[in-house]
N, C-alpha and C positions, 0 to 999 in steps of 0.2 A: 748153746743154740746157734743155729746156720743162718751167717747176716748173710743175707741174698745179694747183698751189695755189690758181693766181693767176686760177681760175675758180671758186673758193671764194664764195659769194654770203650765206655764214652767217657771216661775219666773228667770230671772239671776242672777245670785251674781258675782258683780266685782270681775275681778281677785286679786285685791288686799285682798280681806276678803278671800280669798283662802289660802289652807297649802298643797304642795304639801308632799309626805313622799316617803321613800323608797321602805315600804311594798305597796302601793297604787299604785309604781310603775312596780312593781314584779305583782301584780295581773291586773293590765291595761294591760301589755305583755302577760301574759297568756290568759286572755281573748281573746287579738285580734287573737292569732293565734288558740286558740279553735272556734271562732267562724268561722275565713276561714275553718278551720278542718270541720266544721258540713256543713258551707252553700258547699263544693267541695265535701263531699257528697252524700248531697243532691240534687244537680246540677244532678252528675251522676246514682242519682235515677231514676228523672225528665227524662233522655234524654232516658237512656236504657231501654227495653222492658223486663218484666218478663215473664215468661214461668210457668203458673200451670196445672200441672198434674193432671187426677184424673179417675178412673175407671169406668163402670158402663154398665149393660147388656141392649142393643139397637141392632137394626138393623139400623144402619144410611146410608146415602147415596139412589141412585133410588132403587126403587120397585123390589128387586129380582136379581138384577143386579150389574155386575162390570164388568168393564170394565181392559183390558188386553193389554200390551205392552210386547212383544217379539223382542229381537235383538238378534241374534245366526249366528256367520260366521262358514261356512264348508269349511277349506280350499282345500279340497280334492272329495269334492261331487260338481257334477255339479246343475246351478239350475232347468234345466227340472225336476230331480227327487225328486226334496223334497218339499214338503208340510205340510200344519198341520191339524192336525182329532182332533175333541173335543169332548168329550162323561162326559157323570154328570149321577147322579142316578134319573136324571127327566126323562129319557129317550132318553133325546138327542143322537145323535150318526150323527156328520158331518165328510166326507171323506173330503180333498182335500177348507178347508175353503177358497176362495178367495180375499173375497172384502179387500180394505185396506192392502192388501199383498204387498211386493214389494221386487224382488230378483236381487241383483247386481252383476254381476261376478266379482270375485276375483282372482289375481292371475294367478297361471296357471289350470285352470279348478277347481275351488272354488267357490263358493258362501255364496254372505252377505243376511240372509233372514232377514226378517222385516215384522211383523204384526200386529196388531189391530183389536182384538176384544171382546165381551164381553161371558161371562160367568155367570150361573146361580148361584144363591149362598147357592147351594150343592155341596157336592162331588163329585169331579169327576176327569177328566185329560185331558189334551190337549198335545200332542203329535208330533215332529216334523219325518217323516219320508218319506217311497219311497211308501206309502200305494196307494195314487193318482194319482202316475206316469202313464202313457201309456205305457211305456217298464221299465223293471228291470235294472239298469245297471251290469255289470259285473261284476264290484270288490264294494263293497261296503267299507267305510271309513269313520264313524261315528265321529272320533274324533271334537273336535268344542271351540271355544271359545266363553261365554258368555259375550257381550257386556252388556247385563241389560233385566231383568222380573220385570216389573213395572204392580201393580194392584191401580185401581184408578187413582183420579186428582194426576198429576204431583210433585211433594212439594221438588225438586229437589232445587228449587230456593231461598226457604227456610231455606237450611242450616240446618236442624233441625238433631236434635241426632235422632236417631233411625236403625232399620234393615228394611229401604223400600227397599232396593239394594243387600242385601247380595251375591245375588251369581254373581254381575257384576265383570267382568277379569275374572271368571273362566276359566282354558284351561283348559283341557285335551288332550294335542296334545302328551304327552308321553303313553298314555295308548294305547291298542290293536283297531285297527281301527274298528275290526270286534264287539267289545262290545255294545251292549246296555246298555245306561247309564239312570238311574232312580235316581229322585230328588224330595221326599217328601216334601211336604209344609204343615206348619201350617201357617195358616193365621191369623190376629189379627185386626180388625176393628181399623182404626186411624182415628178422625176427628182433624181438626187442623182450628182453630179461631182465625182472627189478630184480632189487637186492633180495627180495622173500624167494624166489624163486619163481615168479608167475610170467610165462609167456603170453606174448601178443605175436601173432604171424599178419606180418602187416606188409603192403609191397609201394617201393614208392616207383615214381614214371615221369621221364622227360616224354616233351610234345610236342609234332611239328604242325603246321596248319597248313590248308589251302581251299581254296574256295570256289567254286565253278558253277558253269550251268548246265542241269544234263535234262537231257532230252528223254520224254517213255517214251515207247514205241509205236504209241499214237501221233508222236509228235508234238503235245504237248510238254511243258517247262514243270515238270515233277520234283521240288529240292529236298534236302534232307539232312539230319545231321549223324556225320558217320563217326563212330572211333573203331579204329581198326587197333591191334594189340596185338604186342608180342613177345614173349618172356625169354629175359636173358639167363644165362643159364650160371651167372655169379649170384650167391646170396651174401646179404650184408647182416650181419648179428651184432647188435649194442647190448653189453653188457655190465648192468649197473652194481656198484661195486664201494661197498663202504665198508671203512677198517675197524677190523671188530675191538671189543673197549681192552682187551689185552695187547694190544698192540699199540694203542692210544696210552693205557697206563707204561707198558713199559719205554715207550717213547719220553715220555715224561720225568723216569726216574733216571732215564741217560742224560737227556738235556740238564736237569738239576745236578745229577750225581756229576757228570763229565764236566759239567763245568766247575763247581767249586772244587774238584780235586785239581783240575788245570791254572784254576784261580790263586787255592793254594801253593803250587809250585813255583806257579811267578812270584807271588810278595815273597815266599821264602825267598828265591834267589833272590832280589832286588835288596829285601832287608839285610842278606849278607854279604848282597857286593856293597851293600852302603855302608855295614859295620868295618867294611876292610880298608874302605878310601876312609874312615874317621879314626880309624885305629893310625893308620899310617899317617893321614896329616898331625898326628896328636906324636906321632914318634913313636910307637909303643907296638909298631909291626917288628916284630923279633924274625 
């Protein structure tokens, strides 16, 4: 009968034919705690998500299009009189944008406006003002806090580093109520890819400011809040990137394997430069 043994390739040697040493035991302690060292982390290779960056000129996202979230309270303006106009260099020009609007009274005669919409991706500006209204009101008071100007899918959820948000909390409730306040946008193409494969075309925007007082052509002190925009023509792509569990495992059998074969080779040499200084202090080096 076929003792399967006898393909055994891990041969044992009783402990008795064993020598244990001191240096064999100095390098067994480093080993085990180098090797937890590499596999904890590697572990936290395995679990955490990387992030690469990379540049590169695209138009990503629909056909010409972005889409636009606005949140701006007026503590001071009512909301029959405010609306938003949007005009680009395609020609557009909308008084009084409705759909996806939504104004909540604030306070004592304030309003939270809210809207959604999209824009062409040319230059242009969207505008929150009394352009729309049915009657003027009397005292006008532009001052406002900015809740959030969001272009694109949402990536709030995300966490992600960047300037999607910049000018969210802006107040201006110390400045002159009668001011128009103006807010340049550079816009920046961002696409962002998880590890499943799911995009967000999201864009983020530095911003400059300034403030004035303009005159309609009645001569009356008409303010407003403008952002004017305009798209650069670099897009930034983050892509998320976790190392799959075959590369995790065979990570793991190098770290263990590479080292006790490295571990092995020191104590061998060690125990038999030690056996040659004892043979030789002992006289018996021939």
């Amino acid at each position: 009968m076929l003792d399967i043994r006898r393909f055994d390739i891990y041969r044992k040697v009783p402990k008795d034919l064993t020598q244990p040493t001191t240096i064999g035991a100095l390098i067994s302690i480093f080993c085990v705690g180098f090797i937890s060292f590499m596999i904890f982390n590697d572990v936290l290779a395995y679990i955490f998500i990387d992030l690469r960056s990379e540049f590169f000129i695209d138009d990503p996202g629909r056909e010409g299009k972005i889409d636009v979230q606005v949140n701006v309270s007026f503590p001071h303006m009512r909301c029959e009189y405010l609306g938003v106009d949007i005009q680009d260099e395609n020609g557009r020009h909308e008084v009084g944008f409705v759909d996806h609007t939504n104004k909540v009274p604030i306070g004592d005669g304030g309003c939270r406006f809210e809207s959604k919409f999209e824009i062409n991706k040319v230059p242009g500006n969207f505008h929150l003002s009394t352009h729309s209204a049915a009657s003027q009101p009397e005292d006008y008071d532009f001052r406002h806090i900015i809740h959030s100007i969001k272009f694109g899918d949402d990536v709030s959820h995300k966490n992600l580093k960047g300037s999607f948000d910049p000018l969210a909390n802006r107040d201006t409730s110390q400045e002159i109520g009668l001011n128009t306040h103006e807010y340049i946008l550079k816009i920046v193409p961002s696409v962002h890819e998880d590890y499943t494969g799911k995009i967000l075309n999201s864009y983020q925007y530095t911003f400059g400011h300034k403030s004035y007082l303009t005159y309609h052509h009645s001569g009356k002190i008409i303010p407003a809040v403008w952002f004017k925009y305009e798209l650069q023509p670099i897009t930034l792509k983050q892509t998320e990137q976790r190392q799959s569990f075959y590369a995790f495992l065979t990570s793991i059998c190098a770290v263990v394997g590479g080292t006790f074969t490295v571990a092995g080779i020191i104590d061998s040499t060690c125990f038999t430069i030690s056996e040659l200084v004892k043979k030789q202090q002992m006289g018996k080096l021939t």
